[in-house]
N, C-alpha and C positions, 0 to 999 in steps of 0.2 A: 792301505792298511785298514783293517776292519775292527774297531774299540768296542769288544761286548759289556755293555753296561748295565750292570745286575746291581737290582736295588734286593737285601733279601729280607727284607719287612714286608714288599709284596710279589707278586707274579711277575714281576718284567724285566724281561730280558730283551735290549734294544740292541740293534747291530748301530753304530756309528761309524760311517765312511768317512774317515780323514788323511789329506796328505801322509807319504812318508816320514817317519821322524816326530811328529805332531800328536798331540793328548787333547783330549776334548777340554773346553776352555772349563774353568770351576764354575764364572757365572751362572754361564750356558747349562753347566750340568746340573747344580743347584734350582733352576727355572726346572730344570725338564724335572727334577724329583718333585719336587710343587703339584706339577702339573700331573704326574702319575697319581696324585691322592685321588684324582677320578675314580682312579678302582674303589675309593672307599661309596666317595657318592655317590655310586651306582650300586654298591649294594646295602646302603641305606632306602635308598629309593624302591629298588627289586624286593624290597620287605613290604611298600606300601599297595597292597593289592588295588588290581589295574592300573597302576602308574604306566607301567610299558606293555601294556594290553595282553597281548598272549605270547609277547617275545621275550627271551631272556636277554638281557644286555650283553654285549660280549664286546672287550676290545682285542682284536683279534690279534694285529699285528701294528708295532712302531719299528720306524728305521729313521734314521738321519743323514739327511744328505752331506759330501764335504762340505760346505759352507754351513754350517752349523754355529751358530752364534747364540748369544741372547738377544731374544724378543723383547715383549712385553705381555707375561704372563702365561706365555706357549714359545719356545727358540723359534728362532727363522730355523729352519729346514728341516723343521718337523715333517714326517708324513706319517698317517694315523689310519688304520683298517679300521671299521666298527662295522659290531652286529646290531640292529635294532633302535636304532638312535644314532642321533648326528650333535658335533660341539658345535657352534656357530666359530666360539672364540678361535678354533682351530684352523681357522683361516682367513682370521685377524679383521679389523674394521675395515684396511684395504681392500675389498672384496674386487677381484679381479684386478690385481696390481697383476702386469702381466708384459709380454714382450711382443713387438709388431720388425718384422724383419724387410725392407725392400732391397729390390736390385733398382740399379741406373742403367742408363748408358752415358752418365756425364765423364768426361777425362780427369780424373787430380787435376794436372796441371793449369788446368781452365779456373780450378777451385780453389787452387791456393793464390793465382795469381788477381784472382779477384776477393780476396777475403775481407778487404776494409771495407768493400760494398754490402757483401753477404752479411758482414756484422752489423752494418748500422740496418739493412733491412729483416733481418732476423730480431737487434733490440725492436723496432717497431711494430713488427705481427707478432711475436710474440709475448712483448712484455711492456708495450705503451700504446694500447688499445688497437690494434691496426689490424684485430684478428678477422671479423667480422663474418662473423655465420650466426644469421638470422633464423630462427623458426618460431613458425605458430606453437600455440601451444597441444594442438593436434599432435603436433610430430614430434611434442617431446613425449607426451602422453604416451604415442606408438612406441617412441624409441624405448621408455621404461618399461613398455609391458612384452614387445615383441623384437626388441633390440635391433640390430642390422636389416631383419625384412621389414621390422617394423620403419624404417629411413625407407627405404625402397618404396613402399606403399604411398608414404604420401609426402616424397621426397620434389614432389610438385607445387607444394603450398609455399616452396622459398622462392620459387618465379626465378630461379639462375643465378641469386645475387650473391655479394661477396664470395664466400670458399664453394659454394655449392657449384659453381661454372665447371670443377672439377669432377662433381660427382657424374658419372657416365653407369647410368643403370647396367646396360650392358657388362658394362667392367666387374659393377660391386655385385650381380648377380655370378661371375666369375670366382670371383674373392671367399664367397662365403664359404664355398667349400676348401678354402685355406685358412680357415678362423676354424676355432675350436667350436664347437657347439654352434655350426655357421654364423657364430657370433649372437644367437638369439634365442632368448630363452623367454617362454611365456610364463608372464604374471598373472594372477589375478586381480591386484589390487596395486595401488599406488599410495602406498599409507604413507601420511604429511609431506609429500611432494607436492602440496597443492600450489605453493608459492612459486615452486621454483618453474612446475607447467605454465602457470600462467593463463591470459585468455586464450582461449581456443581456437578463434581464429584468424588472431592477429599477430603477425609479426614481429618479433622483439629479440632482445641480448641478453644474454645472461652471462654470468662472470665465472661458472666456471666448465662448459666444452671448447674443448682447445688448449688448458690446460697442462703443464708438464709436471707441478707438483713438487715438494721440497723433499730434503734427505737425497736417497741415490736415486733417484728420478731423472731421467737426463735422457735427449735425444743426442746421438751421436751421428756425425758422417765419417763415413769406415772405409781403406782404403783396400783388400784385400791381397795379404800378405804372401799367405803361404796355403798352398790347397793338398790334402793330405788321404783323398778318397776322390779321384777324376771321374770315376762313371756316376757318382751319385753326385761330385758338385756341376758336372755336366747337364744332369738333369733335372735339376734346379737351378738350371744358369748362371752360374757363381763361375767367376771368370775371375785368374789372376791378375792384380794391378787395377781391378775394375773397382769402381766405388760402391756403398752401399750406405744405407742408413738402417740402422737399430734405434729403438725405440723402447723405454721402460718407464712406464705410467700406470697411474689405477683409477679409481673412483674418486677420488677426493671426498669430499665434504658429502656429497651423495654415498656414500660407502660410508662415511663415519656415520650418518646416520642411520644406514641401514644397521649396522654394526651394535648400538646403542637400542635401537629399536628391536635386535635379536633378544638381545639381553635381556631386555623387560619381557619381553615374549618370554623366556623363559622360567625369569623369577615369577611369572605371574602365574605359570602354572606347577611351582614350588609348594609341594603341602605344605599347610599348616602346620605350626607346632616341629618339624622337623630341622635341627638344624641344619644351615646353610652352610656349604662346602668354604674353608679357610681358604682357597686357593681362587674363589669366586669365579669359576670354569661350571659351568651350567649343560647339561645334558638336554634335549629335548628328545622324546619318544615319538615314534614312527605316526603315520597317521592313525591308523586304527586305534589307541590309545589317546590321542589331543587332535582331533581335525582339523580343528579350528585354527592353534596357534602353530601347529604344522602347516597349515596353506598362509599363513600370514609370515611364516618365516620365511617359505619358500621364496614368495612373492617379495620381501624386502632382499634375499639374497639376491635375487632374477636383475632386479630395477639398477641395484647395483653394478651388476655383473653385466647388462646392457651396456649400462652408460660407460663403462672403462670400455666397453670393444668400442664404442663410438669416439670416445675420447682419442682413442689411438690415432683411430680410421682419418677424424678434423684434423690431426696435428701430423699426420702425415700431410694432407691438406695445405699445412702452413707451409713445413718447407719446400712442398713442388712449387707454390706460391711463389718464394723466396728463389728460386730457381728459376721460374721464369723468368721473372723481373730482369735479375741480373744476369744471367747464362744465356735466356732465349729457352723457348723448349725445350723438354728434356723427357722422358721415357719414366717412370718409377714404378716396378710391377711388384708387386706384394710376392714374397715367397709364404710366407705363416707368419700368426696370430694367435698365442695361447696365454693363458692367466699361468701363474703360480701360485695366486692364492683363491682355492675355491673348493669345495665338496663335489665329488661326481659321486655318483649312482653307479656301482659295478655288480656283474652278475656271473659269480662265480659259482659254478657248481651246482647250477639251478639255484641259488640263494640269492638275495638282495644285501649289497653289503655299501659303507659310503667310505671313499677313500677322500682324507682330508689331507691339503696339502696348505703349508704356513712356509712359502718363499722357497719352494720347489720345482721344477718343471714338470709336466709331463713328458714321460716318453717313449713311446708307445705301447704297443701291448691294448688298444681299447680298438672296437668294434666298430668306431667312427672315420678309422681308417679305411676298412674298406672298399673298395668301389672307388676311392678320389686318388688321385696325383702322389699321394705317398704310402700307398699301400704295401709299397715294391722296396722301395730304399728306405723307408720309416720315416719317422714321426720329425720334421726340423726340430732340434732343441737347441734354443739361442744363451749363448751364458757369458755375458758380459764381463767384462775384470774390472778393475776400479777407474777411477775417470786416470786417462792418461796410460793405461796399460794395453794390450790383446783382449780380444774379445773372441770368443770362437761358437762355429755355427758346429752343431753336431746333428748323427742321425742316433734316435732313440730305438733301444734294442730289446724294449719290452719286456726288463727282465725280470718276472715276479718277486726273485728275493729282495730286491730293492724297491716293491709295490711301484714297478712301470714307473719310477719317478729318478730326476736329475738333480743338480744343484741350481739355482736361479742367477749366481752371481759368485764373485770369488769369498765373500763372507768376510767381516769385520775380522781382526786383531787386536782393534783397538777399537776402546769408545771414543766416541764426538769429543770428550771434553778431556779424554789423552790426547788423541791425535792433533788438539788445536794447540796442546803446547809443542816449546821445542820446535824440533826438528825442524830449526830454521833454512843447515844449509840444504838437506832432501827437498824443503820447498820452493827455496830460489832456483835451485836444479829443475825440479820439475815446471815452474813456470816459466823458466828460459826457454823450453824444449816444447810446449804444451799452450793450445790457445783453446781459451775457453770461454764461452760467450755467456753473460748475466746478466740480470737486469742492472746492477752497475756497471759504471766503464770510470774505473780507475785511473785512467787517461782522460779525464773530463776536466779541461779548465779550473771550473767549477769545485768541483772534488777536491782540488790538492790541497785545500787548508780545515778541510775536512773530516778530523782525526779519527772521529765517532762512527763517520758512517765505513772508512776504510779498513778499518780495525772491523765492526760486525762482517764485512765483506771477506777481509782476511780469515777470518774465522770461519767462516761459510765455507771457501773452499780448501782449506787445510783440514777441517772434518771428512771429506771427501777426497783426499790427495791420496795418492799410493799408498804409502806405509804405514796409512791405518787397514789395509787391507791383506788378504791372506795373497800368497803366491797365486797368480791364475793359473801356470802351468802345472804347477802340480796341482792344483785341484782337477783338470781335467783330465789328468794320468790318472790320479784314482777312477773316474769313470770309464775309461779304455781298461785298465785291469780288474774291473769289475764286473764289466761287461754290461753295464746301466748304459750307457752311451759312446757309438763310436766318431770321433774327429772328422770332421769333411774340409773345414777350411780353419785358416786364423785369421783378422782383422784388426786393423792398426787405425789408431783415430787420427783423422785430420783436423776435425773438431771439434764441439763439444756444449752443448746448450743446455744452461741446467737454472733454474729457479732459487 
């Protein structure tokens, strides 16, 4: 079902993709009308000569993906066309929250029959110091300025230790061309990450790559279900009954600041004397207009959008880790790696235009395909359901009216502090059924006279349970009747690690 949402106090007209039967939520739509007063700030701004150098602003086109929810301050599944300027806010402080998809060749039954092991080594590399990926401050340097090649380069200075025994140049030189932007986008500067680089060329720990993140942030290990397109999940290796891990992370604390530091970059080349947009959504002008804080925004999005591909890349890392240990070997090959939240650069029409995406996929339809391994079958798009639901791997069908873009996830119903009341017996259901691993373990001796901490725990994951979220499968029938993305497999969790 397609909801056209016409505001008529200004120009827009947005398509909103939502399940059958389903109205765009009021929050959500209320946030998006906020967020359309751009049109005004843009042409306040387009009055102050050379604000946007010799271009005229133009917001070309909005669409909303089904999982459209409220944000903060822009909805999750905003995607936003512009002429002549980029928002930063439109693709949130999470700068490359994004998804990393592998294949195994481990059996279930190896998985489930060893699960008390996997969880007590999973709580330890994950979430009681056990992670252990050392780098100089060289190669965080690299990694913010040159992302993925930038590890590759001087992916030597870790001397093999802790998670690095995994990295096989070989392999990640494979890989990159299954990452979006081969994962690596050059910077030119590293503004106030000087603490977290550290010395240059000594060895040290930082607290947060390897990282999973709170909210819907979650690694999952996925059994695969049901396969619904055999020549395309053939040639991405996606085998019935086989396992997989999905993966959904971002930048953390590295992204929030970059995020913060857009910001200012933007109010700081705010005229004088002009009021300040109510909606406090900030436009910046192309370079030829602000060079300066156009390469210093670039450069904090880039450092960002680095450190999530690498964050992913470690934390696949942990659980082959976790695999060895207790399995023995095991195989884990990366199918794709793309963000949902970030700005790309498209070229349509001989024009330069920037497509913002705020908890969107990519799918395809971009010129990066190409030449690599998905050029034929299209673009993976990974779209998760809520912890404990299907998850499904799609191929992206490039469709312009939908600006090339997907949904990232099944999208809220309900907020955090609905879904934690109530619906008691939904959640004894669901964790009868469902094992989830966190850095608590509610089964700890310890723990049972412990009101305080199992009640925050309980609450943690009832914001996260099913029925604060939307149906997955109909959300992914809206992308097959829309023609944004076709079905290749579905994915059932075996379990579930989440922060």
């Amino acid at each position: 079902m397609v909801h056209k949402i016409t505001y008529k106090d200004r120009n827009n007209v947005i398509n909103c993709y939502l399940p059958e039967g389903s109205v765009p939520d009021k929050n959500a739509e209320a946030e998006l009308y906020r967020m359309t007063a751009l049109e005004e700030t843009l042409e306040r701004l387009a009055a102050v000569p050379g604000f946007f150098g010799g271009s005229v602003p133009q917001i070309r086109k909005i669409i909303l993906t089904p999982d459209f929810h409220k944000g903060a301050g822009i909805p999750i599944g905003t995607v936003m066309l512009t002429k002549g300027f980029a928002v930063p806010q439109a693709m949130g402080n999470d700068i490359n929250c994004g998804m990393r998809f592998y294949t195994t060749d481990l059996p279930e039954e190896k998985i489930r029959e060893k699960l008390p092991e996997l969880t007590k080594k999973i709580r330890h590399i994950f979430f009681e110091g056990g992670r252990q990926i050392p780098m100089t401050g060289k190669q965080r340097q690299a990694l913010l300025r040159y992302g993925l090649e930038g590890l590759l380069e001087t992916y030597g200075d870790s001397q093999k230790s802790g998670l690095w025994k995994y990295f096989s140049p070989g392999i990640q030189e494979k890989w990159l061309d299954r990452t979006v932007f081969r994962g690596s986008l050059k910077a030119d500067f590293t503004e106030g990450l000087e603490d977290f680089i550290g010395s240059y060329d000594q060895l040290s720990y930082d607290d947060q790559i390897g990282t999973i993140g709170g909210g819907n942030h979650f690694l999952e290990v996925q059994r695969v279900a049901e396969i619904y397109d055999r020549q395309t999940a053939n040639a991405w290796q996606i085998r019935k009954s086989s396992v997989a891990v999905m993966l959904h992370t971002g930048s953390l604390t590295i992204g929030h600041h970059s995020g913060l530091l857009n910001r200012k970059i933007c109010q700081g080349i705010y005229p004088e004397g002009l009021a300040h947009p109510e909606n406090k959504i900030y436009p910046i002008p192309e370079e030829d207009a602000a060079p300066d804080a156009w390469k210093r925004f670039w450069s904090a999005s880039r450092n960002a959008a680095n450190f999530g591909f690498a964050n992913r890349l470690f934390l696949g890392f942990m659980i082959q880790d976790v695999f060895t240990d207790v399995l023995g070997e095991c195989a884990m090959d990366l199918l794709y790696d793309a963000p949902h939240n970030y700005i790309w650069k498209k070229r349509i029409a001989g024009e330069d235009y920037y497509l913002h995406r705020k908890g969107a996929c990519c799918a395809g339809g971009c010129p990066e395909m190409e030449g690599t391994a998905f050029s034929w079958y299209g673009e993976p798009v990974m779209i998760p359901g809520s912890m404990g639901s299907s998850s499904y791997l799609l191929r992206g069908l490039g469709n312009p009216d939908c600006l090339w873009s997907a949904s990232h996830g099944a999208g809220r119903k309900k907020s955090r502090g609905d879904a934690i009341k109530g619906n008691d017996e939904a959640f004894r259901e669901f964790m009868e059924k469902f094992h989830i691993i966190t850095p608590i373990d509610p089964e700890r001796p310890d723990l049972k006279g412990r009101a305080d901490i199992l009640k925050k725990w309980e609450e943690a994951v009832r914001a996260e349970a099913p029925y604060a979220y939307k149906d997955i499968d109909g959300v992914i029938a809206v992308h097959a009747a829309h023609g944004m993305a076709a079905p290749v497999a579905r994915m059932e969790p075996v379990f579930t690690v989440k922060s």
